[in-house]
KOLGU-41173 format. One record per atom (N, C-alpha, C): residue number from 0; residue in one letter; chain; z, y, x. Coordinates in Angstrom, 1 decimal, padded with zeros to 4 digits, always signed. Example, Ala and Ser with C-alpha at 12.3 -4.5 7.8 and 13.67 -1.06 7.14 Angstrom:
<rs>
R    i  aa  ch      c3      c2      c1
R    0   a   A  +007.8  -005.7  +013.2
R    0   a   A  +007.8  -004.5  +012.3
R    0   a   A  +007.8  -003.3  +013.2
R    1   s   A  +007.1  -002.2  +012.8
R    1   s   A  +007.1  -001.1  +013.7
R    1   s   A  +007.9  +000.0  +012.9
</rs>
This chain:
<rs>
R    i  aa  ch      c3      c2      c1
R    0   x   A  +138.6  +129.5  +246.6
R    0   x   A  +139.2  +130.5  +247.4
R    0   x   A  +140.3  +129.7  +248.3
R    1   x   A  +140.1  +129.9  +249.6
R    1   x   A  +141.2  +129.3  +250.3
R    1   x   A  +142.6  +130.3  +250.7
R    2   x   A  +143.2  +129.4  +250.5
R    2   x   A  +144.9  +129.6  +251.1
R    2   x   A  +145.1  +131.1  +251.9
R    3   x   A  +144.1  +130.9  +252.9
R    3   x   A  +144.2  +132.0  +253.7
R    3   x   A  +143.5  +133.5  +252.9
R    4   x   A  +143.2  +133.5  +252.0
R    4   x   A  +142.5  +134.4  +251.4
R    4   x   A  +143.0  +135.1  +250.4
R    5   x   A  +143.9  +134.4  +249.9
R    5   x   A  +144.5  +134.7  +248.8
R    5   x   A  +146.0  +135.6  +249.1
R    6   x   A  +146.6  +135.2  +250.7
R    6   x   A  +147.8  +135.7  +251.3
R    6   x   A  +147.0  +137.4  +252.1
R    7   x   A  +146.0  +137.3  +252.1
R    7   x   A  +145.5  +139.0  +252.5
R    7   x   A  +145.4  +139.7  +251.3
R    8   x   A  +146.4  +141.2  +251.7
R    8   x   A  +146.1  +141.9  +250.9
R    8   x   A  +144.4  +142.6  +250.7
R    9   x   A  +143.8  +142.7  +249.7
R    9   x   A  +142.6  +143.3  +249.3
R    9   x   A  +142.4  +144.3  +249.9
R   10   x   A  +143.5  +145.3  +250.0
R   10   x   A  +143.3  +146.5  +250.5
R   10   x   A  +142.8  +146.7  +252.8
R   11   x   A  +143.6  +145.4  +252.7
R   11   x   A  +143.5  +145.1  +254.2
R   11   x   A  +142.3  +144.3  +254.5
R   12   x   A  +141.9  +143.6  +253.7
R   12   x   A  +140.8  +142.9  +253.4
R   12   x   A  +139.6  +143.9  +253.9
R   13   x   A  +139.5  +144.7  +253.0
R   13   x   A  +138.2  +145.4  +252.9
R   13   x   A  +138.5  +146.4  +254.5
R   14   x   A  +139.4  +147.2  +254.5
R   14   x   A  +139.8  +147.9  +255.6
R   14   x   A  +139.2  +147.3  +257.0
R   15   x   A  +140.4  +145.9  +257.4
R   15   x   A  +139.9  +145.5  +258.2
R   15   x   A  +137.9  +145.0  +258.3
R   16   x   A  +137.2  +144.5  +257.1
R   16   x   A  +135.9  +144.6  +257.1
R   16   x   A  +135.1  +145.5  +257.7
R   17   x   A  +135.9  +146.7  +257.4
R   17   x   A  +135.1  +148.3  +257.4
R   17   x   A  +135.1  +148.7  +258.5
R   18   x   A  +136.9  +148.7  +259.4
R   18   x   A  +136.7  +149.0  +260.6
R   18   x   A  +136.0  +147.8  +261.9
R   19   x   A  +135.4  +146.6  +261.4
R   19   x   A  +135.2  +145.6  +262.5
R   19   x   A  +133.4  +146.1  +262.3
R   20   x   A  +133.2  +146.4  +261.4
R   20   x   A  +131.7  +146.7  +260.5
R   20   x   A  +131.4  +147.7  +261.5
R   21   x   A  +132.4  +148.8  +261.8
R   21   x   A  +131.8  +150.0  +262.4
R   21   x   A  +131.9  +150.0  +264.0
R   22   x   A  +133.1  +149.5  +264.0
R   22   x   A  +133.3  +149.0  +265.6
R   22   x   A  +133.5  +147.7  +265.7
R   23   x   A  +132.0  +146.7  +265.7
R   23   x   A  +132.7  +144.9  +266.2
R   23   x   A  +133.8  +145.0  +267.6
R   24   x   A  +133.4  +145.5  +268.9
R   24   x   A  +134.6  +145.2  +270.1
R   24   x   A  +135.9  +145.8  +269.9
R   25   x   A  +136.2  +146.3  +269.0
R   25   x   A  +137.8  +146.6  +268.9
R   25   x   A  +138.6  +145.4  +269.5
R   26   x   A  +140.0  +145.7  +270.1
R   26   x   A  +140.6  +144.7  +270.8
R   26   x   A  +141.1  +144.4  +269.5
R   27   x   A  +142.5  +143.2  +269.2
R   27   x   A  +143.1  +142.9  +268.3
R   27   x   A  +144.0  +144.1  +268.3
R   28   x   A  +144.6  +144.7  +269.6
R   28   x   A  +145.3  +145.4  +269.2
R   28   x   A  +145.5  +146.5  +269.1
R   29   x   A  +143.8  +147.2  +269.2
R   29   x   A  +143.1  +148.7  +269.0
R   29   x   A  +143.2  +148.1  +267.2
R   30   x   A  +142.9  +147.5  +266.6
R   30   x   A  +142.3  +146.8  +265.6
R   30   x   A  +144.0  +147.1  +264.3
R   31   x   A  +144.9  +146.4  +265.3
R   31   x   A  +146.5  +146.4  +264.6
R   31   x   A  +146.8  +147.9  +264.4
R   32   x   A  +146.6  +148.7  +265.5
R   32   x   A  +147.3  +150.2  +265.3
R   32   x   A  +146.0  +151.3  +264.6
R   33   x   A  +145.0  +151.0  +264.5
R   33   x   A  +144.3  +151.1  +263.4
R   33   x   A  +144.6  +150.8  +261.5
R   34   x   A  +145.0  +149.6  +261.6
R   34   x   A  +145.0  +149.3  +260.2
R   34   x   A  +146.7  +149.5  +259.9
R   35   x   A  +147.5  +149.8  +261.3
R   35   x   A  +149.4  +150.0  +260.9
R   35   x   A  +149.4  +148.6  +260.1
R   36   x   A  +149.3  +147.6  +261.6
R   36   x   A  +150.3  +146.6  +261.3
R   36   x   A  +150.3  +146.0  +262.5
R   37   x   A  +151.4  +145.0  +262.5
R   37   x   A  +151.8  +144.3  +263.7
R   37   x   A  +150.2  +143.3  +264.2
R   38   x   A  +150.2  +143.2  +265.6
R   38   x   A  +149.2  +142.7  +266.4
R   38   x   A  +149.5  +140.8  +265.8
R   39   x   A  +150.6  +140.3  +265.5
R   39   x   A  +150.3  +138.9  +264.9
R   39   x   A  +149.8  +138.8  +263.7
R   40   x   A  +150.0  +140.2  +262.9
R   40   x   A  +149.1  +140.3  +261.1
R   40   x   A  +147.9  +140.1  +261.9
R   41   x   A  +147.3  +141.1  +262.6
R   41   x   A  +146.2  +140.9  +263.0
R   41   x   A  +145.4  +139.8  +263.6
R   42   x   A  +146.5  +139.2  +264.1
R   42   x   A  +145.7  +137.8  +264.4
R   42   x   A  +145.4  +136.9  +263.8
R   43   x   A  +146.4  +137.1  +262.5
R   43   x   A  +146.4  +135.9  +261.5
R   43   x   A  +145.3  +136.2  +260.3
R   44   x   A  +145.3  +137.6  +260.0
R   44   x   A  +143.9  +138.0  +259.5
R   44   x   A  +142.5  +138.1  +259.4
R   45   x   A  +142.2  +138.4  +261.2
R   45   x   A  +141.7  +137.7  +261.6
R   45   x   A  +140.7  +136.2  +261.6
R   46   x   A  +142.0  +135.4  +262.3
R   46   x   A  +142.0  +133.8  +262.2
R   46   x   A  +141.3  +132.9  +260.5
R   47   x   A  +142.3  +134.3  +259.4
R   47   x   A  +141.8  +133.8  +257.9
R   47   x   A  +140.3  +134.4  +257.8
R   48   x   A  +140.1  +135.6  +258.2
R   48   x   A  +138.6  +136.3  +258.0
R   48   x   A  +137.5  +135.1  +258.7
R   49   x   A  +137.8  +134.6  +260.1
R   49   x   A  +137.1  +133.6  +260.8
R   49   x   A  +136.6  +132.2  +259.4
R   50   x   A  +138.2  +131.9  +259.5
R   50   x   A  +137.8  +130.7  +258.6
R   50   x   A  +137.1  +130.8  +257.5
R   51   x   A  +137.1  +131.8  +256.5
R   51   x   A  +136.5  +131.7  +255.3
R   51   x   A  +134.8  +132.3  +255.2
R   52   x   A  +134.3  +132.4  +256.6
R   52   x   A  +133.3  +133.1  +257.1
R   52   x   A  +132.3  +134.1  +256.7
R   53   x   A  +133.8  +135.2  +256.7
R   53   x   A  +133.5  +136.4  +256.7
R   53   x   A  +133.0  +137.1  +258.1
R   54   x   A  +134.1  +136.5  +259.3
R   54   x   A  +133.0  +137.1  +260.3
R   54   x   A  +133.2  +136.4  +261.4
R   55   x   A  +132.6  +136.4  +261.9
R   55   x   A  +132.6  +135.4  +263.2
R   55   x   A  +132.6  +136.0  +265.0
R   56   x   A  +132.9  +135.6  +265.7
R   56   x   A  +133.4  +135.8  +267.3
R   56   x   A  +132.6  +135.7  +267.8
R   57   x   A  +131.9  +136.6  +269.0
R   57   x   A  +131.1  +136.5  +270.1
R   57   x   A  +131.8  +137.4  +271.2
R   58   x   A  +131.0  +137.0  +272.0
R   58   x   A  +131.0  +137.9  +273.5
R   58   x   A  +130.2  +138.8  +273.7
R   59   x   A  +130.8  +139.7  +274.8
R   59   x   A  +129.8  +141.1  +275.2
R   59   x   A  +129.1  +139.9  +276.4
R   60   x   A  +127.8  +139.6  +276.1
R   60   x   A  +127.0  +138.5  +277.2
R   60   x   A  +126.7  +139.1  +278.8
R   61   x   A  +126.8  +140.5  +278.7
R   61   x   A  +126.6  +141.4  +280.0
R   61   x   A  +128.1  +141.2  +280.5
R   62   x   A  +129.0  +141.5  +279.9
R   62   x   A  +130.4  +141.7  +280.6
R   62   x   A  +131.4  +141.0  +281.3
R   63   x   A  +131.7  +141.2  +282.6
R   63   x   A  +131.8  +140.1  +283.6
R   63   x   A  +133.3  +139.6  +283.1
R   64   x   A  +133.9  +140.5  +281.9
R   64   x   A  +135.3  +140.1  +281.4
R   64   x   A  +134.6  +139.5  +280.0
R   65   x   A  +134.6  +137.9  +280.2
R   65   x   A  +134.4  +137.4  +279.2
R   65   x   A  +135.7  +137.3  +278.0
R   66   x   A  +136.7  +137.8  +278.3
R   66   x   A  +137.8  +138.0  +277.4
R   66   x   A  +137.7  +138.7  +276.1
R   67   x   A  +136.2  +139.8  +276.2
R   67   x   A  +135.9  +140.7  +275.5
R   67   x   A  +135.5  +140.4  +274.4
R   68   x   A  +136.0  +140.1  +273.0
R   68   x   A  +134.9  +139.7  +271.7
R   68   x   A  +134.4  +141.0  +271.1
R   69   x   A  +133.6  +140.2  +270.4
R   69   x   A  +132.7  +141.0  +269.5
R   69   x   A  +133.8  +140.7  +268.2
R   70   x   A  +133.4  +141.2  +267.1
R   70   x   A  +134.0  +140.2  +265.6
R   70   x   A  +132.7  +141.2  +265.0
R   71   x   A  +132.0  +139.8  +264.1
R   71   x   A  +130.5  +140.5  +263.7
R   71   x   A  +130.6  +140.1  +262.3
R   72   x   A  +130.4  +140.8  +261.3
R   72   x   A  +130.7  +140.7  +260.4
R   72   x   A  +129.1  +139.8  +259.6
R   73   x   A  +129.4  +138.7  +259.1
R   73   x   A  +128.7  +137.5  +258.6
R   73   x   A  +127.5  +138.1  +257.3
R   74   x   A  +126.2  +137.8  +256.7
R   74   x   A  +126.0  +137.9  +255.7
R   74   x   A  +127.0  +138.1  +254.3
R   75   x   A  +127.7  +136.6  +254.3
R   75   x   A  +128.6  +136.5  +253.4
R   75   x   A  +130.1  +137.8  +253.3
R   76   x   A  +130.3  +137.8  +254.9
R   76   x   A  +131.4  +138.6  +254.8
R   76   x   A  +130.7  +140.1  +254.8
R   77   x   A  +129.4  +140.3  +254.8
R   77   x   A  +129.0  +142.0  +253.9
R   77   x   A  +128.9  +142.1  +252.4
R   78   x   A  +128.2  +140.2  +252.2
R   78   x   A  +128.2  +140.5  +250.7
R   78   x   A  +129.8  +140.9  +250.3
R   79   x   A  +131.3  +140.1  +250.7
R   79   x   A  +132.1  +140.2  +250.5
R   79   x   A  +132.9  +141.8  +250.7
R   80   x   A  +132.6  +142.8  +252.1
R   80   x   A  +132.8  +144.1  +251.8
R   80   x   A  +132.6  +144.9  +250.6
R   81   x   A  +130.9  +145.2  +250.4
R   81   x   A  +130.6  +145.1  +249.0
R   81   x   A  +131.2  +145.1  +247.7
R   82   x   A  +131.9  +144.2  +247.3
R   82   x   A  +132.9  +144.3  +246.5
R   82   x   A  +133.9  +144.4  +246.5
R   83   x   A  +134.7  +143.9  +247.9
R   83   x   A  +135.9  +144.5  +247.9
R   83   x   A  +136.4  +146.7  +248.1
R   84   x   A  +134.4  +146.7  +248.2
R   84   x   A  +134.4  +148.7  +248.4
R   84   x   A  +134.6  +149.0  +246.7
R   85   x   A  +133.9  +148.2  +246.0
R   85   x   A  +134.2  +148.3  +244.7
R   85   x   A  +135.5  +148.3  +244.3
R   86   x   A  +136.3  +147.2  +244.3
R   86   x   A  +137.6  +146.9  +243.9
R   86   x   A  +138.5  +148.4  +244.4
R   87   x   A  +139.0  +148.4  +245.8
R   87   x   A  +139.4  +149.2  +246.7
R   87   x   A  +139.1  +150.5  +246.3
R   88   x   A  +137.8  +151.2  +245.4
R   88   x   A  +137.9  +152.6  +244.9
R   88   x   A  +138.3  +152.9  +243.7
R   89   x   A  +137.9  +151.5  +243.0
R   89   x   A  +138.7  +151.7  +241.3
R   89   x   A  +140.6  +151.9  +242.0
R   90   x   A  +140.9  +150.8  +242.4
R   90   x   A  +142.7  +151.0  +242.6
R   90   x   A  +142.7  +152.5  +243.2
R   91   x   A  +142.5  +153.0  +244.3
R   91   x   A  +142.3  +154.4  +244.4
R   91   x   A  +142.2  +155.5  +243.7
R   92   x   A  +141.3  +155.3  +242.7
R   92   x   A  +141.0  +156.6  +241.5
R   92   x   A  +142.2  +156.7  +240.5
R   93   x   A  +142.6  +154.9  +240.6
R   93   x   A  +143.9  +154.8  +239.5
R   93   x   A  +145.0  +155.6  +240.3
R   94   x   A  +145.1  +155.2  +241.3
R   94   x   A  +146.3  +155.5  +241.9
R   94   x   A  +146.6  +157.2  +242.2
R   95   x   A  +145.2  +157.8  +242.2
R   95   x   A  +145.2  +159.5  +242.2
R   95   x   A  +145.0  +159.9  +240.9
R   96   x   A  +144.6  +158.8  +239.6
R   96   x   A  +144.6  +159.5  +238.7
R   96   x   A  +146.2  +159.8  +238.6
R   97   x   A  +147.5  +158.6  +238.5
R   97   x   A  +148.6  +158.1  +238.0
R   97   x   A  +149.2  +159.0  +238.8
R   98   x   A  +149.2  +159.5  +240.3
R   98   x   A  +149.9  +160.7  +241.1
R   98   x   A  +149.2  +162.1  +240.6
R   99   x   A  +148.3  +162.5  +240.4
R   99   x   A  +147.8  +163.8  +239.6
R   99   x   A  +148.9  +164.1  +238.3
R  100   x   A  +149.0  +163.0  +237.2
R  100   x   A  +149.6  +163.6  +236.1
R  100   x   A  +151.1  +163.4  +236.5
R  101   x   A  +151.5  +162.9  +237.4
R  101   x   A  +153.3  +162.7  +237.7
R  101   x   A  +153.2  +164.4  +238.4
R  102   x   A  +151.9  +164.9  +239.4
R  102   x   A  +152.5  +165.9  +239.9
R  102   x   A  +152.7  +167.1  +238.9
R  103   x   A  +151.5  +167.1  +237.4
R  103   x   A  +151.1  +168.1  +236.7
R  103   x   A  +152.9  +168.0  +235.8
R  104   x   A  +153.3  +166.6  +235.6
R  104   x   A  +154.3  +166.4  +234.8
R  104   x   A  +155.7  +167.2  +235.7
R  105   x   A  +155.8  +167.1  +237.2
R  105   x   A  +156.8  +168.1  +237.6
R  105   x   A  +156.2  +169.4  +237.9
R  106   x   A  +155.3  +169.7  +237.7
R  106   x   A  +155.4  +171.0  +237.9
R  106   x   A  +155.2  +171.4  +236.6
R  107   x   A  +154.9  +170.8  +235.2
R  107   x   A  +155.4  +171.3  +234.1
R  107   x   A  +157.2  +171.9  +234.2
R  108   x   A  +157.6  +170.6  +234.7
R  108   x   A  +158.8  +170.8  +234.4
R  108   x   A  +159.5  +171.5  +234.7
R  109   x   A  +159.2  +172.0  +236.3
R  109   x   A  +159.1  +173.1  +237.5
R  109   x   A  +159.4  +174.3  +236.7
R  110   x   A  +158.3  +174.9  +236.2
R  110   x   A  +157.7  +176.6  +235.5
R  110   x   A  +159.2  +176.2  +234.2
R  111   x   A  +159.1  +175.0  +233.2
R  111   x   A  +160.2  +175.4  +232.3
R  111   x   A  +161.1  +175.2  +232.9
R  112   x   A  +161.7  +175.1  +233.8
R  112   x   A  +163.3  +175.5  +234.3
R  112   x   A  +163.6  +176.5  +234.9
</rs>
């Protein structure tokens, strides 16, 4: 596991995967106010997703603004979605099971007072 992989959060991990998965031409910074975070997270997320080749850079080949990338998500970086959709729904169920009983526990507490 490299450096750069271990400093992304999982949750951003899979996120950013999902939204590049469904939309590759998002800009970096359609991409940032999507996932609510700063446009240099994004770059540097990015840059780490590139390196560990999860997904890789092209161009729209028709579009006379070759400024425009693609970000295409790699074999490895689907097999890599994949499990991070796994990981990502277990912390989720936990995290609605652990807010379900804190709400059931104030509104116990609610009715006896």
């Amino acid at each position: 596991m490299t450096k750069a992989l271990k400093s992304i959060n999982p949750d951003m991990h899979f996120r950013a995967l999902h939204l590049l998965e469904k939309e590759p031409g998002l800009t970096q910074r359609e991409l940032a106010q999507k996932l609510g975070i700063s446009l240099g997270g994004v770059n540097y997320c990015l840059k780490a997703l590139i390196d560990i080749g999860h997904i890789k850079v092209g161009t729209f080949s028709k579009n006379p603004n070759k400024s425009v990338y693609l970000y295409l998500l790699t074999p490895k970086g689907i097999a890599e979605k994949a499990k991070l959709t796994a990981g990502f729904l277990k912390r989720k169920m936990m995290e609605y099971q652990a807010l379900k009983k804190e709400i059931e526990s104030i509104q116990s507490m609610a009715k006896d007072s």
